[in-house]
N, C-alpha and C positions, 0 to 999 in steps of 0.2 A: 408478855405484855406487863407493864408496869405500870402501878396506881390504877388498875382498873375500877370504877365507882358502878358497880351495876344492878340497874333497879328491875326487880321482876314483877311484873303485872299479874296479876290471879296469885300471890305469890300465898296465899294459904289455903288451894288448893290441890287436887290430889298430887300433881306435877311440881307444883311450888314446893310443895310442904319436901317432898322427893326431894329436888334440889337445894333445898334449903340443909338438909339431913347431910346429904352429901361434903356440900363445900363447909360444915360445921366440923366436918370430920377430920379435913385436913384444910387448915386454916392456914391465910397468907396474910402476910404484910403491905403484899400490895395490891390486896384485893379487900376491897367495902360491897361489900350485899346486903340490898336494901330489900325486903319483901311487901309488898304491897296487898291490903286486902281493900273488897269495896269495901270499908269501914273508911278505909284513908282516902278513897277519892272515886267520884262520880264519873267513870270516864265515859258516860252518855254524856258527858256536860264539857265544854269544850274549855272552858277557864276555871273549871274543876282542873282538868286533865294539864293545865297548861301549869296552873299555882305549883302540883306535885313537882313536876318538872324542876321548873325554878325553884323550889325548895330543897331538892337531891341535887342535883346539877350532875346528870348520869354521864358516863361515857361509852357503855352501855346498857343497852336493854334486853331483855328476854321477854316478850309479848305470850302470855299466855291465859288474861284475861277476856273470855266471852262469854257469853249468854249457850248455855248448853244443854243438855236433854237427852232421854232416849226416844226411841222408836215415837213411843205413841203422845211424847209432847212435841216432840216437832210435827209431828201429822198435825196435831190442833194447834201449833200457833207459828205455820211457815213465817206471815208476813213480820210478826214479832225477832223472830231469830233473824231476817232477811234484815232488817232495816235495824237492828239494837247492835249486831255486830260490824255492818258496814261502820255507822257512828262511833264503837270505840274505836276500831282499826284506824279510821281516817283520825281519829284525835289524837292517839299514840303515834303515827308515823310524822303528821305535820309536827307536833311537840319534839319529838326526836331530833327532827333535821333542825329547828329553831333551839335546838338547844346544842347543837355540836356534836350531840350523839354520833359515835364512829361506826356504830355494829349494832342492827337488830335484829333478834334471832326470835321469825313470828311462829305460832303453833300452827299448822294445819290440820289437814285428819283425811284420812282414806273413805271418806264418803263425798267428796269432792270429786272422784274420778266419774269418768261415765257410766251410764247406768248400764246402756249396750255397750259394750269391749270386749275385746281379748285377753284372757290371761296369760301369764303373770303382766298385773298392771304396772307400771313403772313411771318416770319423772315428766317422761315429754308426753304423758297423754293424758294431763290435766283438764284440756280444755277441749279434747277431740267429742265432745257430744254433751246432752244436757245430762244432768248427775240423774239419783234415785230419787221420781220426784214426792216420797217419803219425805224426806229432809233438803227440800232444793232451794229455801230461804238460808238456811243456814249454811250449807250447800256453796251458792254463789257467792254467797260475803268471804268467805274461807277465800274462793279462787281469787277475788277479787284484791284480797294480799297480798300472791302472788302478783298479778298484775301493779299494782302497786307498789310494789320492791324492784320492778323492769323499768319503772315509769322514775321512779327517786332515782334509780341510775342511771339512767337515760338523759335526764334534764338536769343532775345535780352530782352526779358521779358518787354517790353514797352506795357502802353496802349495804344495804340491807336484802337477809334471805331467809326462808322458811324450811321446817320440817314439818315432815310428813308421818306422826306414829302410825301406825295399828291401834288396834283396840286397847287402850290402855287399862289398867287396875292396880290397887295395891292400897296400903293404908292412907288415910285422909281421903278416900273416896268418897263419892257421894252413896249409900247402898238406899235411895227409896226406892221401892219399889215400883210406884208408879212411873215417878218421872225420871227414875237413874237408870244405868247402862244394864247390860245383860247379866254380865259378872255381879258386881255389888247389887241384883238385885235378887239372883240369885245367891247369894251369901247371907242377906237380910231374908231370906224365904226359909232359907235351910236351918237359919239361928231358932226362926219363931218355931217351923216345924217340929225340932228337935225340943224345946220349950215347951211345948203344946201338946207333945204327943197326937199330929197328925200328920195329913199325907203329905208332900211336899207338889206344889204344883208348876211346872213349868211351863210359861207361855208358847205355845207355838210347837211344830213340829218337831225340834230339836236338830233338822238335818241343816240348817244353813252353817257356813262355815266361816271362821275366822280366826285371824292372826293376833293372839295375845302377847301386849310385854307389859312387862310388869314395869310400875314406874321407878323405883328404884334404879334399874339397868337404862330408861330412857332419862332418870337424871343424867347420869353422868354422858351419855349418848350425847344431849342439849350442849352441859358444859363443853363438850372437845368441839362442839359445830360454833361455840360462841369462840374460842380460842383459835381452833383449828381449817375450817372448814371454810374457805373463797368466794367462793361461787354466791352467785344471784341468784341460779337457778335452786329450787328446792334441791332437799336429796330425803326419802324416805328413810323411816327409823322405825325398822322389822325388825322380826324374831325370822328365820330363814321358812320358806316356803313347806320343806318338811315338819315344820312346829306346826301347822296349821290344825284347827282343831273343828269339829261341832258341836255347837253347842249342846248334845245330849254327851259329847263326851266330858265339855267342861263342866256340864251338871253333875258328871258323875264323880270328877276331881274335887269339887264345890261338898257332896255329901261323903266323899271319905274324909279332907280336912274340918270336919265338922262333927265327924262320928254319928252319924244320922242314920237310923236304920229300918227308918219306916215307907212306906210307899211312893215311889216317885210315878207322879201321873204327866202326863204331856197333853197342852189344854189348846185341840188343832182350831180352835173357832177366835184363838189369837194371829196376827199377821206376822210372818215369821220376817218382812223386811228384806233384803235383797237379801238373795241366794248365797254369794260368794264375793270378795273383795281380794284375790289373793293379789301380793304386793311383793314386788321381788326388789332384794335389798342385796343387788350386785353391784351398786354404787357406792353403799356405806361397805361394801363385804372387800369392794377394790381402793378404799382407803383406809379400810381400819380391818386390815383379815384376822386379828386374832381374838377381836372383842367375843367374849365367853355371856352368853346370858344365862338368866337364872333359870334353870328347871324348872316348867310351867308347875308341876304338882306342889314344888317349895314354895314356890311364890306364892299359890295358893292357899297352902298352909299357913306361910305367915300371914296373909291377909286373914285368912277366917279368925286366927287368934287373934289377930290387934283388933280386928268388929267385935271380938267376943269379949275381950279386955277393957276395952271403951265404950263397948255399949250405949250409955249411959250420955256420953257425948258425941258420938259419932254422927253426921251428917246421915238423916234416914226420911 
């Protein structure tokens, strides 16, 4: 592809910042990347969303700006995530097509799938039942991209198509506590712990299970689906079905890269959130069989360091 001009949305978040690392690293002549934070544009606001547009004049996009959360902020504000995400999605994909945009590559996420299924989940069973209705505002707007990228090629012959990570982490994450993912809030739990000389508390049972990649390995995963990758249809971006972990084992990865060596308790009157989401990545494993990811314990390692090293500004 030549003279690529491509703008990424959420672009200084944990994904963006990743991809931003990445294509810095090996820079081209015929590629312009523009990072986008809500700083530079409102994309609730639809001539927000339109000015950015016309100001970059993209030829592609990488869509990875939404409204997000863990476990226990989407329980309290479904109709928020439901209705904030539908509104950017639809404002980047109309702006895209009026703007000539050739390719956009949207984020999904593995809590989309259905709540009752069978494992290993995979691509065509997005829409076989209603999701975990935990997060099912945020939940449906997700699918709804999907449907959206079938409907743009349908009536306009545009590609546009999504990936679908796992559970992602890695530096520029969000680690609060309250409102951030499992990972980064155990990494924020294990910092104060070791700080404070007390126990370390983990929410919930520890037994539910899931599939970590770290962002770094899902940058450059992103980049080859924006270059690479055809299809309408999503295609899931795993770490393979044997990396799957539980969470009391990534707590225990979480307090060796942190040197913590005082009591870990597990606090069962927290809701541990759907049991299982395994994601089989026999789609990306039958077009790209040699991609190598990083060692859940490294990745972990480097995350706790850079939270440990930026403290001080890190998203908490």
């Amino acid at each position: 592809m030549v003279n690529m001009r491509v703008l990424v949305t959420g672009g200084s978040g944990l994904v963006g910042k990743a991809i931003q690392e990445f294509v810095e690293y090996q820079p081209s002549d015929e590629e312009t990347w523009i990072f986008l934070s809500s700083k530079d544009a409102d994309l609730l606001d639809a001539n927000a969303t339109k000015k950015i547009f016309d100001e970059h004049q993209p030829t592609h996009v990488i869509h990875l700006a939404a409204m997000v959360g863990g476990l226990f902020r989407n329980l309290k504000y479904n109709a928020d995530f439901l209705r904030n995400n539908l509104l950017i999605n639809d404002n980047v994909l109309k702006c895209s097509k009026e703007a000539g945009v050739v390719k956009v590559v949207s984020c999904l996420s593995t809590c989309i799938f259905p709540d009752k299924t069978t494992y290993p989940i995979d691509e065509t069973m997005v829409h076989n039942g209603p999701p975990h209705p935990s997060n099912k505002g945020y939940s449906y707007a997700k699918r709804m991209l999907d449907v959206m990228n079938q409907c743009y090629h349908d009536q306009y012959g545009l590609r546009y198509t999504s990936v679908i990570p796992t559970n992602v982490f890695g530096p520029h994450d969000n680690f609060s506590i309250e409102d951030g993912h499992v990972l980064p809030g155990l990494i924020h739990k294990a910092y104060l712990a070791k700080r404070d000389a007390v126990s370390l508390t983990v929410w919930g049972s520890g037994s539910p299970r899931r599939q970590f990649i770290y962002s770094r390995d899902l940058a450059k995963l992103i980049v080859w689906v924006l270059k690479n990758y055809s299809d309408i249809d999503p295609i899931i971006l795993s770490v393979d079905e044997s990396a799957e972990v539980s969470i009391k084992e990534a707590a225990e990865m979480v307090v060796k890269a942190a040197g913590f060596t005082g009591p870990v308790e597990y606090d069962t009157s927290k809701a541990d959130g759907q049991y299982k989401k395994t994601a089989s990545n026999a789609k990306l494993r039958k077009l790209l069989p040699d991609f190598v990811f990083t060692p859940m314990q490294q990745a972990v390692d480097e995350t706790v360091k850079w939270f440990a090293d930026n403290y001080d500004v890190a998203r908490k």
